[in-house]
C-alpha positions as semicolon CSV with decimal commas, in nm:
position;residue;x (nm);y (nm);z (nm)
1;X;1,362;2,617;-1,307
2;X;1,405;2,298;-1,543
3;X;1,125;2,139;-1,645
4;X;1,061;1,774;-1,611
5;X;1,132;1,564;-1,928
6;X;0,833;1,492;-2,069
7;X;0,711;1,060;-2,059
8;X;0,719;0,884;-2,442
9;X;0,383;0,786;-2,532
10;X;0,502;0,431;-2,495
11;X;0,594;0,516;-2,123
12;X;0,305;0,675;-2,080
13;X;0,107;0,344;-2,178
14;X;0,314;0,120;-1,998
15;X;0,251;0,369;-1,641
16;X;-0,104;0,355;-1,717
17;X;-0,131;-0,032;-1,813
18;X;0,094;-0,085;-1,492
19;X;-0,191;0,078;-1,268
20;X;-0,480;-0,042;-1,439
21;X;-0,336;-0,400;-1,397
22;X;-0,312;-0,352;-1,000
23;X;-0,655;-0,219;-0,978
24;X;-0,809;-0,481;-1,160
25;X;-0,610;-0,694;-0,873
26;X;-0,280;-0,797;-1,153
27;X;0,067;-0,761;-1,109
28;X;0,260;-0,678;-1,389
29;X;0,584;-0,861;-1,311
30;X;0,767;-0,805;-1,658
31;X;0,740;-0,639;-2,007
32;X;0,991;-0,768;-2,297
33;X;0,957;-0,568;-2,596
34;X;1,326;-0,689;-2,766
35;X;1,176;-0,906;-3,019
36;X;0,747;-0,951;-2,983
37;X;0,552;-0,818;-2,661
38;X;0,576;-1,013;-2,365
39;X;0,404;-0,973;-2,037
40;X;0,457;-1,172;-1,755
41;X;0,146;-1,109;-1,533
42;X;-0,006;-1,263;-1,180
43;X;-0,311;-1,255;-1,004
44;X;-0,223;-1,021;-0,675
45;X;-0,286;-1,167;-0,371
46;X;-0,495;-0,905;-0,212
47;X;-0,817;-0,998;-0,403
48;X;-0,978;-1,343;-0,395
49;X;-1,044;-1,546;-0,737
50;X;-0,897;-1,378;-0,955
51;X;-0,777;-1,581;-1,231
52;X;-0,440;-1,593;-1,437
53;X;-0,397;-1,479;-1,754
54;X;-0,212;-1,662;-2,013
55;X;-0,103;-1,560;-2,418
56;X;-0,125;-1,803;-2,663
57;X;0,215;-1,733;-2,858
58;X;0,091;-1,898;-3,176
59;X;-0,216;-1,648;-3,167
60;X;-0,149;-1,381;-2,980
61;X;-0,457;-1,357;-2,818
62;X;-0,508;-1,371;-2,437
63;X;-0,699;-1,611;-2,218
64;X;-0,830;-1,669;-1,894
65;X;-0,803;-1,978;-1,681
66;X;-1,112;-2,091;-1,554
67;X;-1,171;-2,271;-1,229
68;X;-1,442;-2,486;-1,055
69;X;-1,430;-2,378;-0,655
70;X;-1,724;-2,659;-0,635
71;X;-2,040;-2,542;-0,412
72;X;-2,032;-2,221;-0,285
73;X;-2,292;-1,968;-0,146
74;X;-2,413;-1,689;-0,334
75;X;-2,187;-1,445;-0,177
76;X;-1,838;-1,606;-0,282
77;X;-2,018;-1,657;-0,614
78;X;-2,040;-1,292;-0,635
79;X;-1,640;-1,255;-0,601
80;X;-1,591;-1,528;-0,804
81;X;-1,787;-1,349;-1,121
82;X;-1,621;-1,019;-1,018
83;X;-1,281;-1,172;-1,022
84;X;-1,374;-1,280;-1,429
85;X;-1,539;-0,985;-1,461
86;X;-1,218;-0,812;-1,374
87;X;-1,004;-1,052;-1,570
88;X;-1,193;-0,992;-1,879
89;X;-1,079;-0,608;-1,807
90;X;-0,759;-0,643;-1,799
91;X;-0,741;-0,853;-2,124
92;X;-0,959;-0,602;-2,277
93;X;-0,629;-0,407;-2,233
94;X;-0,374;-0,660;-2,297
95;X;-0,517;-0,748;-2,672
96;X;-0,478;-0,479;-2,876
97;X;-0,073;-0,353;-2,749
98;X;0,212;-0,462;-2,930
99;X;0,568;-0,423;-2,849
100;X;0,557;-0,052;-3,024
101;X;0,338;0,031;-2,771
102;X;0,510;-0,003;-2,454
103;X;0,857;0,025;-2,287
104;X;1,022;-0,260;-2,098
105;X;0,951;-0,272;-1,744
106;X;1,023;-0,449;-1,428
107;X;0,915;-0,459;-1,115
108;X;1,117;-0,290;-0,834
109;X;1,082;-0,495;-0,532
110;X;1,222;-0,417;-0,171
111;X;1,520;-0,590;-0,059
């Protein structure tokens, strides 16, 4: 029986940053690691206000767009302060990886 090749550590933290993206309601669309790390990421569809993500290339660091949705009742308030909550996850994540850490990636889509 062979035995399955074993995942890089770098492919092992670009599979788990690739699921922890979707459940915090991302998409990781691309990851460039030629030169420095980029990472193209969306909000997915499938959960309400949650807010892009954006990298300051002169920094480095991440940051969230913010959003005023104007008057709404305590209950879409709640989703709104999950969907930062949830942001503020996923660039918990996002700040301390550098190119070394991760493997380019791409997202497969169906034809």
């Amino acid at each position: 029986m062979n035995p399955q090749p074993q995942m890089s550590i770098e492919e092992d933290t670009t599979q788990h940053l690739v699921k922890d993206a979707n459940r915090l309601g991302y998409t990781i669309v691309t990851i460039d690691t030629t030169d420095d790390l980029a990472i193209e990421i969306r909000p997915a569809a499938r959960l309400p206000y949650t807010p892009p993500l954006y990298r300051d290339w002169q920094t480095g660091q991440w940051t969230i767009q913010t959003t005023s949705y104007g008057s709404l009742d305590p209950e879409e308030i709640e989703k709104v302060t999950d969907g930062y909550r949830r942001a503020i996850a996923m660039v918990s994540e996002l700040a301390p990886l550098n190119a070394r850490d991760l493997v380019n990636y791409s997202i497969t889509r169906n034809a």
